[in-house]
Phi, psi and omega in degrees: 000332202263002204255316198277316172294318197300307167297008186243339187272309186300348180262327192282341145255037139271034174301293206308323177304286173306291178349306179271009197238335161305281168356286224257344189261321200259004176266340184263330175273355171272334200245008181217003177268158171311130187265105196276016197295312177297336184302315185309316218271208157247215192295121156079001145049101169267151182295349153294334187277319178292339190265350167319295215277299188291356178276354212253329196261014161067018173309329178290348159262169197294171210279308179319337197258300178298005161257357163284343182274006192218352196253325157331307168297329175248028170250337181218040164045033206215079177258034153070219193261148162273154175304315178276322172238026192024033178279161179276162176299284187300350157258023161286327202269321192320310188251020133280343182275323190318314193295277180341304178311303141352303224274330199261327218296307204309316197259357127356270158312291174328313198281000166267348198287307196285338150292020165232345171269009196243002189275309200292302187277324131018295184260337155264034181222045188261146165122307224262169182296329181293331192311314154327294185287343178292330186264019179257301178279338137308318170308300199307332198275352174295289149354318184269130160289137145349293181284006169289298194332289185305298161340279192296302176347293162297013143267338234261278197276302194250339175296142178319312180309330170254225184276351211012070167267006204211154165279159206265326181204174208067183179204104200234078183284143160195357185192188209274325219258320164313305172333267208312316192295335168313308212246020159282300158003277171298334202273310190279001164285294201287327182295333202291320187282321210258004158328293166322294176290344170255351177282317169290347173284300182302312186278345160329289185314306204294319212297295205298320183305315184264014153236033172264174184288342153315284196316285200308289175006279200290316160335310198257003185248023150083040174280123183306122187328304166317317161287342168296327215254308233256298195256358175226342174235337179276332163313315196267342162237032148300333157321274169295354153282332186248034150243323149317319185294309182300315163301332178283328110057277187272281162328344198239335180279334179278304194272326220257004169270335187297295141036264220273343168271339178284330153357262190258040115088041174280163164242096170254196166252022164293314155326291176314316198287311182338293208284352194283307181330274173346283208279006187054059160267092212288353169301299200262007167284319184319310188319273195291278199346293182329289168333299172315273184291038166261262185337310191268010159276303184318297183305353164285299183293310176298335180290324187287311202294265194349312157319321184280298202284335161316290177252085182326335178310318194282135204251153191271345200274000000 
């Protein structure tokens, strides 16, 4: 119950977090986004067809009305037609987040897994070479643009020029063995950037961890490393684990899908937002904004409960 009031107070006050990141989002797509009104039209436009074309794409109301209408709009979830292919918003994202999710979970997942375990053998070997050499091949995976990254990867795994063991673009499921063959690519792509950057964060943490005075204790009273590692210092650095993970989140299904699905040309909703971006279609830029502060209100609240569940110490009040 007190799990259930809690989750209620924390979404109303992420009221103000949307407001504002809607707010601050729709003055930029009215007075600095693209006017798709000459795209509609054809050759030589008479002032009537133009006042046709802004009435009908709603340019012609005042900015206040149209943003109680877009606030209306992510309250009953219903962001109308697109500008461009007049599909409704939602079921273009209904079949764009799965293909993302799909397409994000894995090298997600993988990449933190293997950042905390490579964060791990790191620190217990610090100071010393392997502990060296890993944040020595983290810096280089730091280093590298994302989009070198992908660039090679595909040339590399799927281009005629390299081995072509993958397809080089598209996303055409029908089995299992499609799935993988699909999403291996992207998946070695995303671990590769984000390896780098969580193996040093996580051993930062494990490092600060294993020199506090628990740890030395339990050290001196000969508790066996693997149980050290395991039950007095990765335990004892979840908190700051599951807040990186957990904040990334929102960046990796939205900032870290545009990359790599307008790339190798998936239709997720990294895709979607691209071409919405290219074309000013602003129903489905409204759509992922939303969408965007949403996710981070949820990840505020799920980040405290989690907090609860790791340390009990910590109170939900």
């Amino acid at each position: 119950m007190d799990i259930v009031f809690y989750c209620f107070r924390k979404l109303c006050y992420g009221v103000p977090l949307v407001l504002g990141v809607t707010l601050i989002s729709f003055v930029l797509m009215v007075y600095f986004g693209p006017d798709k009104t000459y795209e509609l039209l054809g050759k030589n436009p008479t002032e009537e067809d133009i006042k046709e074309v802004r009435h009908q794409l709603g340019y012609d109301r005042p900015f206040a009305v149209r943003y109680v209408e877009y606030l209306k709009e992510i309250a009953t979830l219903n962001f109308g037609h697109s500008d461009s292919t007049g599909e409704k918003v939602e079921s273009i994202l209904s079949k764009a987040i799965p293909v993302t999710l799909a397409l994000q979970i894995p090298g997600f997942v993988l990449g933190n897994i293997l950042g905390v375990l490579l964060a791990l053998f790191a620190a217990f070997y610090r100071s010393s070479w392997p502990d060296k050499t890993i944040m020595a091949l983290a810096v280089v995976g730091m280093s590298i643009s994302i989009l070198i990254v992908i660039i090679a990867f595909q040339i590399v795994l799927c281009s005629s020029y390299g081995l072509g063991w993958f397809p080089v673009q598209g996303w055409d499921i029908q089995s299992l063995g499609d799935y993988l063959s699909y999403v291996t690519v992207p998946t070695l792509a995303t671990m590769f950037v984000a390896l780098g950057y969580n193996t040093r964060f996580y051993r930062a943490v494990i490092v600060e961890e294993t020199l506090r005075d628990h740890v030395r204790t339990a050290k001196a009273f000969g508790c066996p490393p693997v149980k050290l590692f395991v039950k007095h210092i990765l335990k004892n650095s979840l908190i700051p684990i599951i807040t990186r993970v957990v904040f990334t989140i929102p960046f990796i299904v939205i900032g870290g899908s545009l990359l790599i699905e307008s790339y190798f040309g998936i239709p997720g909703v990294g895709l979607v937002t691209f071409d919405a971006i290219t074309s000013g279609d602003q129903p489905i830029l409204k759509a992922v904004v939303a969408l965007t502060a949403v996710m981070y209100v949820g990840v505020l609240t799920t980040i405290d409960i989690m907090y609860r569940a790791v340390d009990p110490r910590i109170s939900l009040t």
